[in-house]
N, C-alpha and C positions, 0 to 999 in steps of 0.2 A: 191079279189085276195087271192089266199090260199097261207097259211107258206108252204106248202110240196115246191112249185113254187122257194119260197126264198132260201128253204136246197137244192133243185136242181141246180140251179144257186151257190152256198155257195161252194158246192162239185165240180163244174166246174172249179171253178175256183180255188180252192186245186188241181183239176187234171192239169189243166193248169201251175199253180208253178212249179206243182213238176217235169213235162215233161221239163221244162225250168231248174230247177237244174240240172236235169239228161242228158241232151243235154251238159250243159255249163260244166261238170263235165266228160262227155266222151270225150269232146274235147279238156281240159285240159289236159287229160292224156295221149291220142292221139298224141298231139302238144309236147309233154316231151320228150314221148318217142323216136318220131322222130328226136328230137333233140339231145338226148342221143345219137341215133344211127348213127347219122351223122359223119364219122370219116373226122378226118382232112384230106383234101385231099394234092396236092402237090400243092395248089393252094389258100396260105393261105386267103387270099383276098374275094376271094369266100366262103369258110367256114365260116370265120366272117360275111358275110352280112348274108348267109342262119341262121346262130346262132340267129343274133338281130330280122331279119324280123319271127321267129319261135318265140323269147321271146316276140316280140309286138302281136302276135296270142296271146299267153299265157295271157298275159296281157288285151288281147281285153277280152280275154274267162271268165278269174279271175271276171271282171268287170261284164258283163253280172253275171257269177252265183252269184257275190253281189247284185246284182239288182232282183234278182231271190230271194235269200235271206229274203230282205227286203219288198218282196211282201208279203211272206208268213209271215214276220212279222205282218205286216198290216192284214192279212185275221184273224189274229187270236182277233185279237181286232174287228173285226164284228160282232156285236149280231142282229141277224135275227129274237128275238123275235116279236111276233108281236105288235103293236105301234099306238098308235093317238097321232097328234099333228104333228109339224114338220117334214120337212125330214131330217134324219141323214143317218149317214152311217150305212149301214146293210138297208136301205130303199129302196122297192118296189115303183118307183116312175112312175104312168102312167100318161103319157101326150096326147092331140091331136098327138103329130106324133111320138109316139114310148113308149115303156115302157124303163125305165131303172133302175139298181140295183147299188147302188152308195158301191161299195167295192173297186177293183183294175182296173187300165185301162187296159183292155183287148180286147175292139172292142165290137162285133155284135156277139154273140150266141144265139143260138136255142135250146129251150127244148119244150119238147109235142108237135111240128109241131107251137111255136109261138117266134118270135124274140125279143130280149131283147137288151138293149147297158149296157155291163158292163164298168160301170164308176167311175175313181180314185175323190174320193172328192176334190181333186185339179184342177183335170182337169177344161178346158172353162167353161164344160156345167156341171161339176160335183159343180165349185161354182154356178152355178146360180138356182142348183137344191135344195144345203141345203139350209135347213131353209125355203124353200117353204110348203104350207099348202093347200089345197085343195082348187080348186077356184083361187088361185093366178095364174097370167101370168108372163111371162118373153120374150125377145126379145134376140135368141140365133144367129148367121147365118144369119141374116134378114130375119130370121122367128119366130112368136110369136104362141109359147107354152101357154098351160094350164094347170094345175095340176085337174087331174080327181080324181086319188083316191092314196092314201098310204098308204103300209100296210108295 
């Protein structure tokens, strides 16, 4: 497995953050300003529910770009150098049924026409990935994995 594979995946998932700041951060301002803009009608009643149900948007959004946030925290602590020995995080980890790169959980990406599972080291399958060594098995799903190679 080549390191370009790992910086490729590395940069995915920096673009993937930062599409998520910037989504959680336009609808944040979005949600304000509608809310701004909302004059009291003659129908105070209604103005206060549209107010709160606007500030739990806000709220929902706040949350998400913290979550957004602390992704990018986490990416920045990955070093993708290349490595023997264990899997840690920043690890190219290929199995019988799938490769994956143990960073942020982000799903199922494709780069060079081949699928990867980017996975948060906490995750199910992201614990049962560290600390695995080449050769070793594991039972994830009721299905049992091998560790072929990690780079």
């Amino acid at each position: 497995m080549d390191n370009s594979i790992k910086q490729h995946l590395l940069e995915a998932c920096r673009q993937h953050v930062s599409e998520r700041i910037t989504h959680a951060q336009q609808a944040i301002a979005a949600a304000s300003e509608a809310a701004a803009s909302d004059g009291k009608s003659s129908a105070g009643d209604k103005y206060e529910t549209t107010r709160e149900m606007m500030q739990q948007e806000i709220d929902r959004y706040q949350q998400s770009l913290a979550n957004a946030k602390q992704m990018e925290q986490h990416l920045a602590a990955v070093d993708i150098r290349p490595q023997s020995g264990p899997a840690t995080l920043g690890s190219l980890v290929e199995t019988n049924r799938g490769t994956f790169f143990i960073a942020i959980g982000i799903g199922r990406l494709e780069v060079d026409g081949r699928a990867y599972g980017i996975v948060s080291p906490v995750s199910p399958i992201g614990t049962q990935l560290l600390g695995k060594t080449i050769g070793q098995r594991f039972v994830f799903n009721s299905q049992e994995y091998t560790v072929s190679q990690i780079a």
